[in-house]
C-alpha positions as CSV (number, residue, x, y, z in Angstrom):
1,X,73.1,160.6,183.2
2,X,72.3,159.9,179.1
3,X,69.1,158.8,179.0
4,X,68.6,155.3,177.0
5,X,67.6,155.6,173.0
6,X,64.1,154.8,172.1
7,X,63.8,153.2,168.9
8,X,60.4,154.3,167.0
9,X,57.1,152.3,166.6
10,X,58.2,151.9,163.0
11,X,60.9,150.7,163.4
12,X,60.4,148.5,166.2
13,X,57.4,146.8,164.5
14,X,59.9,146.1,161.5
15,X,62.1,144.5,164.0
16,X,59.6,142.7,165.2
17,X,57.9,141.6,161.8
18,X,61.6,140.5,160.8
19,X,61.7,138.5,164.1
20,X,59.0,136.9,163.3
21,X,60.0,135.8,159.7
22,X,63.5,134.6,160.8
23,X,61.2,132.1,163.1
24,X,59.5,130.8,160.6
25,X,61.9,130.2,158.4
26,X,63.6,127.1,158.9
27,X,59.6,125.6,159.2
28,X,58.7,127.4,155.7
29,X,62.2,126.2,154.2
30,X,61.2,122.3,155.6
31,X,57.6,122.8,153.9
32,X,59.3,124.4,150.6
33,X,62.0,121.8,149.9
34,X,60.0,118.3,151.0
35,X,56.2,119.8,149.8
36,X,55.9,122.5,147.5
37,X,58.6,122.2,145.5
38,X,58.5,118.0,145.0
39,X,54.3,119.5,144.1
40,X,55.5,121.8,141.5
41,X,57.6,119.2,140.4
42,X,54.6,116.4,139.8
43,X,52.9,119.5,138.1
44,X,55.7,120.3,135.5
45,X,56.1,116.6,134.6
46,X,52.2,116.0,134.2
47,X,52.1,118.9,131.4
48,X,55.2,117.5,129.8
49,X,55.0,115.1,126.6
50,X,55.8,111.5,127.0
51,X,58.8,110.5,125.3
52,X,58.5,106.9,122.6
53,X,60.7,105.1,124.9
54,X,60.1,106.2,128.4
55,X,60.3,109.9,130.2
56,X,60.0,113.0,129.0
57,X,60.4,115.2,126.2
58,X,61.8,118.6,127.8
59,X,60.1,121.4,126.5
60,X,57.0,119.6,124.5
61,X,54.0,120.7,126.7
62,X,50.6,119.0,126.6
63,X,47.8,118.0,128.6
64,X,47.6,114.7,127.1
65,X,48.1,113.1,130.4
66,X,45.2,115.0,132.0
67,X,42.9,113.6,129.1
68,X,43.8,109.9,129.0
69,X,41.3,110.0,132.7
70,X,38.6,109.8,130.5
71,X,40.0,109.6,126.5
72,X,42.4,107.0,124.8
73,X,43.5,107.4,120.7
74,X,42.0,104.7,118.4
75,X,43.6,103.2,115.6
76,X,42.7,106.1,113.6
77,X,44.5,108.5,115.7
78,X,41.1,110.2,117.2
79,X,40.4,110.6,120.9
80,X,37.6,108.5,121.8
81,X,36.1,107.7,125.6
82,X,37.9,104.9,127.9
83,X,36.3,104.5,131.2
84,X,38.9,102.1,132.2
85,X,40.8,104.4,134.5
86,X,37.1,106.1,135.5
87,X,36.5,102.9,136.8
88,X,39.9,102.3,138.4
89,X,39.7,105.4,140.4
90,X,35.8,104.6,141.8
91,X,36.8,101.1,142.8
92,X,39.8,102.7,144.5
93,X,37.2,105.3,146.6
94,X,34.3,102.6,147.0
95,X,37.2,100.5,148.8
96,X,38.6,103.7,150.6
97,X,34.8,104.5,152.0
98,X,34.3,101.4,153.0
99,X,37.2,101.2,155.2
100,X,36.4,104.4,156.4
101,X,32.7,103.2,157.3
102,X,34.0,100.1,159.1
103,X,36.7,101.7,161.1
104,X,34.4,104.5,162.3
105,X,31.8,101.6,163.2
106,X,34.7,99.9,165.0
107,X,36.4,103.4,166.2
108,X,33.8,105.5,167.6
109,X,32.5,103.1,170.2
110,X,36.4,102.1,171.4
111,X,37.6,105.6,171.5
112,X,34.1,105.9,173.6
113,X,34.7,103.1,175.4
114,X,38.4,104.5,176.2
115,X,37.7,108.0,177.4
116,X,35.3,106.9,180.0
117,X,37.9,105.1,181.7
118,X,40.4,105.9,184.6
119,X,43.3,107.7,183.4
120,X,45.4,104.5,184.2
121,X,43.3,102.4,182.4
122,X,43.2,105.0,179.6
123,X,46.8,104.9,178.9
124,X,46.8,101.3,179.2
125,X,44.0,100.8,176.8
126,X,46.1,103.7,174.6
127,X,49.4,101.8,174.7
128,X,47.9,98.8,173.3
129,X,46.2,100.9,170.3
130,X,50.1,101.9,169.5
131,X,51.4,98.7,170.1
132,X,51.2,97.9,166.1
133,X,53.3,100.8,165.2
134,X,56.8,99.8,166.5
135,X,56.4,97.3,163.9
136,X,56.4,98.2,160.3
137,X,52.9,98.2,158.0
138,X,55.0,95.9,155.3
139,X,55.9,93.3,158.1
140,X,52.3,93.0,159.5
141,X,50.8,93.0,156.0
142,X,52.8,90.1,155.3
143,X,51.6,88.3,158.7
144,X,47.9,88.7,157.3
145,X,49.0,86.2,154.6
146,X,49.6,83.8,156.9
147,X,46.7,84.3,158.5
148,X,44.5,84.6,155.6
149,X,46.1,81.7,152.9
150,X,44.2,78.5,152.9
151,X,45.5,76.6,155.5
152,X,46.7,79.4,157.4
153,X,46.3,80.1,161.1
154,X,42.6,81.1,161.0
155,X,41.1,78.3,158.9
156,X,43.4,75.8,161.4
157,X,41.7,77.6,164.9
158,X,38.4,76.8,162.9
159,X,39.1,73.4,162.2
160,X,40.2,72.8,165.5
161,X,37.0,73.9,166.8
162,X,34.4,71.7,164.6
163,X,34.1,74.0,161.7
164,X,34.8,72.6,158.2
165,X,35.8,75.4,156.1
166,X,37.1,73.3,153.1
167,X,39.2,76.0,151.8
168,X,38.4,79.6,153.3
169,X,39.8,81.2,149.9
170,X,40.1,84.7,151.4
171,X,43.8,85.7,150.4
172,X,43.8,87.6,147.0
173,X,40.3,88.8,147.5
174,X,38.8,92.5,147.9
175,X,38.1,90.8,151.4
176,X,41.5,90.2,152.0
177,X,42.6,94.0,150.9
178,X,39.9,95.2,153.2
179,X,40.6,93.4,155.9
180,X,44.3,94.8,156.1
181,X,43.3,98.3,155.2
182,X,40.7,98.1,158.4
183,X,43.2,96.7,160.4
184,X,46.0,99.2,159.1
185,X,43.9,102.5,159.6
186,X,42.3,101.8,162.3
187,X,43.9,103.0,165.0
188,X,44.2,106.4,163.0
189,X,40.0,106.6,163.3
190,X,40.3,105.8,167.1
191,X,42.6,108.1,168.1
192,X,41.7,111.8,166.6
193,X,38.2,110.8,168.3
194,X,39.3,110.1,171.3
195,X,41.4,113.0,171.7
196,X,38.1,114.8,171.1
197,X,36.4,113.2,173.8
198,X,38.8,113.3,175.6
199,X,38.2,116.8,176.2
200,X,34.2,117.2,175.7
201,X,32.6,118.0,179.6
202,X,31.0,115.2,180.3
203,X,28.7,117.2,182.4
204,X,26.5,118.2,179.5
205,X,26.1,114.4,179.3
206,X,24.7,114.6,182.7
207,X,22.7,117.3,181.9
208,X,20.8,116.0,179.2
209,X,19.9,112.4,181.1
210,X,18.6,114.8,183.7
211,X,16.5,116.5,181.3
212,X,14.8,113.4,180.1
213,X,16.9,112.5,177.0
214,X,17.4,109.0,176.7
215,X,21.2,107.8,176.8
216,X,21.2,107.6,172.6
217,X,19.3,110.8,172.3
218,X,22.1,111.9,174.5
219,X,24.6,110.5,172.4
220,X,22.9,111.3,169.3
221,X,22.9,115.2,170.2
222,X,25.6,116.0,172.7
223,X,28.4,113.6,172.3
224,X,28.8,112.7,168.6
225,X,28.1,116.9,167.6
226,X,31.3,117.6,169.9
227,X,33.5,114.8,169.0
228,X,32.8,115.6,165.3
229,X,35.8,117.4,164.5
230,X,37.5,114.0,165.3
231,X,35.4,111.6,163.8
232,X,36.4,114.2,160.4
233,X,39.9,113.9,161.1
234,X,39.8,110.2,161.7
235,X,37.6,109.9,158.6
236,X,40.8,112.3,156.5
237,X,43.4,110.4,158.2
238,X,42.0,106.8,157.2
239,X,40.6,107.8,154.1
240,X,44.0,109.5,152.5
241,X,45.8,106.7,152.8
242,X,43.3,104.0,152.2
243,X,42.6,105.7,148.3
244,X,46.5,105.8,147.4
245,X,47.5,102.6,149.2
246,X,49.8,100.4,147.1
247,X,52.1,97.3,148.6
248,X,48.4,96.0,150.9
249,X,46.1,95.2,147.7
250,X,49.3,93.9,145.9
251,X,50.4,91.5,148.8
252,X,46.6,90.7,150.6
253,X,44.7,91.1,147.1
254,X,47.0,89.9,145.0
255,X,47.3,93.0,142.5
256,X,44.0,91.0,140.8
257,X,42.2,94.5,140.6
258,X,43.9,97.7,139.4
259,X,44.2,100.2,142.3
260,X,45.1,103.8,142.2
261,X,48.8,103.2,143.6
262,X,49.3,100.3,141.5
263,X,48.5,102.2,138.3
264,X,50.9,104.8,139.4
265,X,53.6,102.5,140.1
266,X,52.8,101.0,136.8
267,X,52.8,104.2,134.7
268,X,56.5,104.9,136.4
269,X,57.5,101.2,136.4
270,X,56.5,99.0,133.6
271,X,54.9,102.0,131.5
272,X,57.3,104.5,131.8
273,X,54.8,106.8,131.1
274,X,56.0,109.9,133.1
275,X,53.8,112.1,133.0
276,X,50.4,110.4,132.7
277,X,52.0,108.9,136.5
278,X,52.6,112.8,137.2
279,X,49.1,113.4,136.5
280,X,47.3,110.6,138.1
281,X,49.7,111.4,141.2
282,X,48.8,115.0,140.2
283,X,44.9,114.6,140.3
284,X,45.4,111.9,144.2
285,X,47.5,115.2,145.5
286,X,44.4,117.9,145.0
287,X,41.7,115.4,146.3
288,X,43.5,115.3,149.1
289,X,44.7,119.1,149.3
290,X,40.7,119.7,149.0
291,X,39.5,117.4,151.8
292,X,41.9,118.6,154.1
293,X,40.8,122.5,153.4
294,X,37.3,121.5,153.7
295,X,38.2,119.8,157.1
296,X,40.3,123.2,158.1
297,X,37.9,126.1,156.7
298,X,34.9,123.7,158.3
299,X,36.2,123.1,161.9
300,X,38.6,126.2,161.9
301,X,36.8,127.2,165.3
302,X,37.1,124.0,166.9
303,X,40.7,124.0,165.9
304,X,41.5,127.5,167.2
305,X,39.9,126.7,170.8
């Protein structure tokens, strides 16, 4: 009887290398076409010259766009300091950290609160956390203005109650933009954390009462260390959107103060300044590239186990 062919290691590890490659390769095609490439696009049309009446001038490169962050021309033709988009982007991260503050104040003790339930009551408590997104963000944002507008819903339950408001004034405020930011993001703070304690071993809680600890010493140095690779990715996944948000501070704060979004949409829109849109868009895209390889190369253990 003919014995069966053998292939060689070398061989078979080339099979198996192209194995592995012809896996991955509708998943690198996906990430190719929809984020790399539309990347390299944003990058091209940032180093491009704007053309006099909107676009681009093909072949003209320049990093004009890159300097109008913190330089404008004068009369004269010279480049001089503007800190008028400077101050743009630090109201847009001042709001964005504040969100994030408030929703991990808000978060961390619900997603607490929800992992030491029953499973039953878990899920429950879970389902109701979701509840918002079957609708969409453009729909609820616009139910805020009812809410918010002077004589709206809340200033009528506060009237009915004995409290005269005489005009809350809240809608087209930073108020009313942070309000529906905090109630946008938060259930993207409560959940990463709660999938983090979620699995923690609660017996180390135990443990440490035993020990002596008080119940905030306990929570100070056992619980909040392990849950921090969620309360990192809660922080990433309120704080992303929360900087570049557009259509909340136009409807809730009336588009009274420039936001980041808004002066992107305006450079594409209004503007049609191309590529100084490419480059603010540009400049959003690599803060956020750099928080979330901070997150990965600072919690890469956590995420391995």
């Amino acid at each position: 009887m003919q014995m069966p062919r053998i292939a060689p290691p070398a061989l078979r590890r080339f099979s198996q290398r192209w194995g592995q490659w012809l896996l991955l390769a509708p998943t690198l095609a996906t990430l190719g076409l929809f984020m790399v490439l539309p990347m390299l696009w944003v990058a091209v049309m940032s180093l491009l010259e704007a053309a006099p009446y909107g676009g681009v001038r093909w072949g003209h490169w320049t990093t004009d766009a890159y300097l109008r962050f913190f330089m404008e021309l004068d009369l004269d033709g010279h480049w001089v300091l503007n800190t008028d988009y400077m101050a743009i982007f630090s109201r847009s991260f001042g709001l964005a950290l504040a969100v994030v503050v408030i929703t991990l104040g808000v978060g961390f003790p619900l997603a607490l609160h929800i992992a030491l339930q029953e499973e039953s009551k878990r899920n429950h408590m879970l389902l109701w956390i979701t509840i918002p997104f079957w609708v969409n963000l453009l729909v609820r944002t616009y139910a805020w203005i009812l809410l918010l507008r002077n004589g709206g819903v809340i200033e009528q339950s506060l009237n009915l109650v004995g409290f005269q408001t005489g005009g809350l004034n809240i809608l087209y405020t930073p108020l009313a933009t942070g309000i529906g930011l905090v109630y946008a993001y938060l259930p993207f703070m409560v959940l990463p954390i709660y999938t983090s304690l979620e699995k923690m071993d609660w017996r180390l809680f135990e443990a440490a009462l035993d020990l002596g600890a008080t119940r905030w010493m306990a929570l100070r140095r056992i619980v909040i260390p392990l849950a921090m690779p969620g309360i990192v990715a809660g922080c990433l996944l309120v704080f992303i959107p929360a900087l570049g948000a557009y259509y909340i501070p136009e409807l809730l704060g009336g588009g009274k103060q420039m936001m980041i979004g808004s002066l992107i949409q305006s450079q594409f829109g209004v503007a049609r300044n191309w590529p100084f849109g490419s480059a603010l868009a540009f400049a959003l895209l690599s803060i956020v590239l750099a928080g979330m390889l901070l997150y990965t190369r600072r919690f890469k253990k956590a995420l391995d186990t």
